[in-house]
C-alpha positions as CSV (number, residue, x, y, z in Angstrom):
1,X,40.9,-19.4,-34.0
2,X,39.8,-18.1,-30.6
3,X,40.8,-14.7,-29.7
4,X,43.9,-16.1,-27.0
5,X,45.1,-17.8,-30.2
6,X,44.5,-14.8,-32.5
7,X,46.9,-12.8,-30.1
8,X,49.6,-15.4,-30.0
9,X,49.7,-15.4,-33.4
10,X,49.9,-11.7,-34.0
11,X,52.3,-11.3,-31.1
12,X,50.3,-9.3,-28.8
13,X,47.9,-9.2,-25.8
14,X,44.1,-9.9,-26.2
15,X,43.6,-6.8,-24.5
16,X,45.4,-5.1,-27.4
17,X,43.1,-6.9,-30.0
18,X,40.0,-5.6,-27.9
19,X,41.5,-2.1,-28.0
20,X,42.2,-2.3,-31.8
21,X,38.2,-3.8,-32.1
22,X,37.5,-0.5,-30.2
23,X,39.4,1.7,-32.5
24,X,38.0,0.2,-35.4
25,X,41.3,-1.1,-36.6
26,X,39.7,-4.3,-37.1
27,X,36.2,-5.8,-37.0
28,X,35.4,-7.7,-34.1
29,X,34.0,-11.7,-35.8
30,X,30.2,-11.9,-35.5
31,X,29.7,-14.5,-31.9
32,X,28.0,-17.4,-33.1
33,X,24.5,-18.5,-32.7
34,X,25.4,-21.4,-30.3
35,X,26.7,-18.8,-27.8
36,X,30.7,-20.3,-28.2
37,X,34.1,-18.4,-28.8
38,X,34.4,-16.0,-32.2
39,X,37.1,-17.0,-34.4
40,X,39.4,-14.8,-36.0
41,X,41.1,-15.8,-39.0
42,X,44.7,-15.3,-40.6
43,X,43.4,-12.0,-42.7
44,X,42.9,-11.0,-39.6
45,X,46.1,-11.8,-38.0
46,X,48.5,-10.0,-40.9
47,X,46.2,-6.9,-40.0
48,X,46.8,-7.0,-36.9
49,X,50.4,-7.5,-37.1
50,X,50.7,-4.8,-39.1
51,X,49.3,-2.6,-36.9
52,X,51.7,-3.6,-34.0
53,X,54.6,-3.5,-36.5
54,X,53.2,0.3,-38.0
55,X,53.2,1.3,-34.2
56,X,57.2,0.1,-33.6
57,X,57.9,2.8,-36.5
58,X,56.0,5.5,-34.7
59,X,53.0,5.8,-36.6
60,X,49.7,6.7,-34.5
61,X,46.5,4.6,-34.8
62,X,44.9,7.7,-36.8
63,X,47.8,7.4,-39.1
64,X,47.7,3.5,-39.0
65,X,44.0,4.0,-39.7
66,X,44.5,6.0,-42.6
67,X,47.7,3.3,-44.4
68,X,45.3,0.4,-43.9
69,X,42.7,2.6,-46.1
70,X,45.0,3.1,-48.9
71,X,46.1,-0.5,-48.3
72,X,42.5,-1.3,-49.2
73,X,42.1,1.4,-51.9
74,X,42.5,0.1,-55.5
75,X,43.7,3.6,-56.9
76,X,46.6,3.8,-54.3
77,X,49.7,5.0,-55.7
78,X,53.3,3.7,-54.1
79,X,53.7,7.3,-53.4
80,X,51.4,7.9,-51.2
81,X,52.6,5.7,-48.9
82,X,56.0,7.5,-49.5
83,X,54.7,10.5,-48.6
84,X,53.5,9.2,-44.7
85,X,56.6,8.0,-44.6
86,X,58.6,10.9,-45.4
87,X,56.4,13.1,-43.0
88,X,56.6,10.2,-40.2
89,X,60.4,10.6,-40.4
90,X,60.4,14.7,-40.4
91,X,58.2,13.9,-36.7
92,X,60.4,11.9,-35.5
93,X,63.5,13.9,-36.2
94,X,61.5,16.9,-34.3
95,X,60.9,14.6,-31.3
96,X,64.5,13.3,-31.3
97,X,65.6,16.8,-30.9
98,X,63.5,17.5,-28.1
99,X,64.1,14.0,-26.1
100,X,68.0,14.8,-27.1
101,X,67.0,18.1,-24.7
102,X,65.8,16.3,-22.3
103,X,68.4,14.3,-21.9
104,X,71.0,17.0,-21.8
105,X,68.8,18.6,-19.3
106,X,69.2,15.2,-17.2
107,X,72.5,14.9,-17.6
108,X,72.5,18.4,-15.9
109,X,70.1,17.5,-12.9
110,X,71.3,13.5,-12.1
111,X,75.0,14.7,-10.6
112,X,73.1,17.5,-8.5
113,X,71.5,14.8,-6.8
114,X,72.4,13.7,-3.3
115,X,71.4,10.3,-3.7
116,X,69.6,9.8,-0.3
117,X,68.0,11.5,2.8
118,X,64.8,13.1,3.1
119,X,62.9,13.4,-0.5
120,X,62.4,17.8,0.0
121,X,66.1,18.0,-0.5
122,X,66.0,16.1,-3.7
123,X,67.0,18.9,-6.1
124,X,65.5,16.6,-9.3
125,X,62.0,16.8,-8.1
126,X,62.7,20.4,-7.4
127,X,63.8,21.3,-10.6
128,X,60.4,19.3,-12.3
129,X,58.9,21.3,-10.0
130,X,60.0,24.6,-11.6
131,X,59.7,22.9,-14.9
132,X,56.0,22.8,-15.1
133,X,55.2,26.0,-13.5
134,X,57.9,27.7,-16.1
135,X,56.3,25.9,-19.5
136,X,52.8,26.9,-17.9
137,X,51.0,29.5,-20.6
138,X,48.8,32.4,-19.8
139,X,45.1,31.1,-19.3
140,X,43.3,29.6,-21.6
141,X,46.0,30.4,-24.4
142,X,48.5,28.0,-26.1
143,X,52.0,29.4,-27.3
144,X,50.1,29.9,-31.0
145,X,47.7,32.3,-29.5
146,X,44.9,29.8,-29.8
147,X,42.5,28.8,-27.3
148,X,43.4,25.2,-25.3
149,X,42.1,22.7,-23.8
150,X,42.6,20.3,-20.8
151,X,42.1,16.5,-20.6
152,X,42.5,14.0,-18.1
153,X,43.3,10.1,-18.5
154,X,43.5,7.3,-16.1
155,X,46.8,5.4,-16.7
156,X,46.8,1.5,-16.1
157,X,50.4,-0.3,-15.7
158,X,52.8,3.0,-13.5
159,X,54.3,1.2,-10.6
160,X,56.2,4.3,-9.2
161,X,57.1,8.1,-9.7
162,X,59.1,7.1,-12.1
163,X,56.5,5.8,-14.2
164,X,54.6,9.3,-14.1
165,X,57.7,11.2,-14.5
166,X,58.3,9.1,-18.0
167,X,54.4,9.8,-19.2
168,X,55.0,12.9,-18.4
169,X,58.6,13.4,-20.7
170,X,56.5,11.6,-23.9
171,X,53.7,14.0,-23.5
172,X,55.5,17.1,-23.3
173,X,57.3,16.1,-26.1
174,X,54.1,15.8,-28.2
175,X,53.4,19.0,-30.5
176,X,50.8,21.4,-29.1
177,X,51.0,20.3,-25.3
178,X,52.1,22.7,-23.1
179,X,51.6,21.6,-19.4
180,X,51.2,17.9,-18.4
181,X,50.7,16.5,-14.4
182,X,51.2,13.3,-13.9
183,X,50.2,11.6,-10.9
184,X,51.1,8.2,-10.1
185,X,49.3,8.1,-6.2
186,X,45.9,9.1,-8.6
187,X,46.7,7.4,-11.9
188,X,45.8,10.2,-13.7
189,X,47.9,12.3,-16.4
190,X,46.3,15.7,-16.8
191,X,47.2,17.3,-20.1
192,X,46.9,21.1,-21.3
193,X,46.9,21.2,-25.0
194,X,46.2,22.8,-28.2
195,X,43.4,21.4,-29.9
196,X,44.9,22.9,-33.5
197,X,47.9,20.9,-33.0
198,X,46.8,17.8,-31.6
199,X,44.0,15.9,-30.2
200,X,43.0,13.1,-27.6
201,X,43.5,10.3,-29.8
202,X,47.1,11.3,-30.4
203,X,47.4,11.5,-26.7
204,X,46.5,8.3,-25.6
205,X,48.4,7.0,-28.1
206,X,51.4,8.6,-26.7
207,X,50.7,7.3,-23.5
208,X,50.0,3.6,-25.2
209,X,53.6,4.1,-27.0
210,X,55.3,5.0,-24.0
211,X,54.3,1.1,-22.3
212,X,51.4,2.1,-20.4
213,X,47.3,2.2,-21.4
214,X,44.2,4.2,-21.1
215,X,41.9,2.9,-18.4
216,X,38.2,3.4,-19.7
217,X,35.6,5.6,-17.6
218,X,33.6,3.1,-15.6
């Protein structure tokens, strides 16, 4: 079946099958000689289905990457799976403690807000304001001591501020990030982080979970 059809099948876009080819989540079908449409078939379609499904629980492409190898892996015990499972569920307890912060820390900000007038008295952008410069580390350090690193993505898909300001909660809520700008006039989320803790791919993928995706460099 032609891509389109692949997609409906699996339930997604057929830009998400093109970012999955990309990843190397699944191969991309050779284009035939006659210059027509590849065809995906059905093995094709589970995988990707359980890639989308995978991503509903919370697991990253890496760690997606790495169940579809002991799916493939003869010598795979049940309890390996078990154990991504287990250590899936210990993150997201972590990050459901820190969104549960957030969310007080809302609750705290949302009545102080006037609810109209000019936008420099609006105490919630004040108090993000003060945010990032307060979770902003000494130079070049991360909160383990270790040296970080800064990355910048172009976002496709934010319609307002409030679009950055939720990029910019699900970031800061990743492990090892300590200051994140999101701008949505600039599409761009730019991301100070601990290499040690966490990486680009884990970023993105952050962003992707959150509803929105990477735009690549032209």
């Amino acid at each position: 079946m032609t891509i389109a059809r692949a997609a409906e099948k699996a339930g997604v876009g057929v830009e998400t099958i093109r970012f999955y080819e990309r990843r190397g989540l699944i191969a991309q079908p050779p284009k035939p000689r006659d210059g027509g449409y590849r065809h995906y078939d059905r093995e094709t379609i589970e995988r990707i289905r359980f890639i989308r499904q995978a991503q509903e629980l919370g697991f990253s492409l890496r760690e997606i990457d790495e169940l579809l190898a002991l799916k493939t892996d003869a010598h795979t015990d049940c309890a390996d799976v078990r154990l991504q499972a287990v250590a899936k569920r210990k993150e997201i307890e972590r990050k459901i403690g820190q969104l549960e912060e957030i969310r007080s820390a809302l609750d705290a900000l949302i009545p102080t807000c006037p609810g109209g007038g000019d936008l420099s008295a609006c105490t919630i952008m004040e108090a993000l304001s003060h945010r990032r410069a307060a979770t902003t580390p000494a130079p070049s350090q991360g909160r383990s001591g270790s040296m970080e690193t800064r990355a910048t993505f172009t976002i496709d898909g934010m319609h307002c501020d409030g679009c950055a300001r939720t990029v910019e909660a699900v970031l800061l809520s990743e492990p090892g990030v300590s200051e994140v700008d999101v701008s949505f006039s600039r599409r761009e989320a730019a991301i100070r982080f601990d290499p040690a803790a966490i990486n680009r791919g884990r970023l993105e993928q952050a962003i992707v979970r959150a509803g929105y995706s990477i735009m690549e460099p032209s």
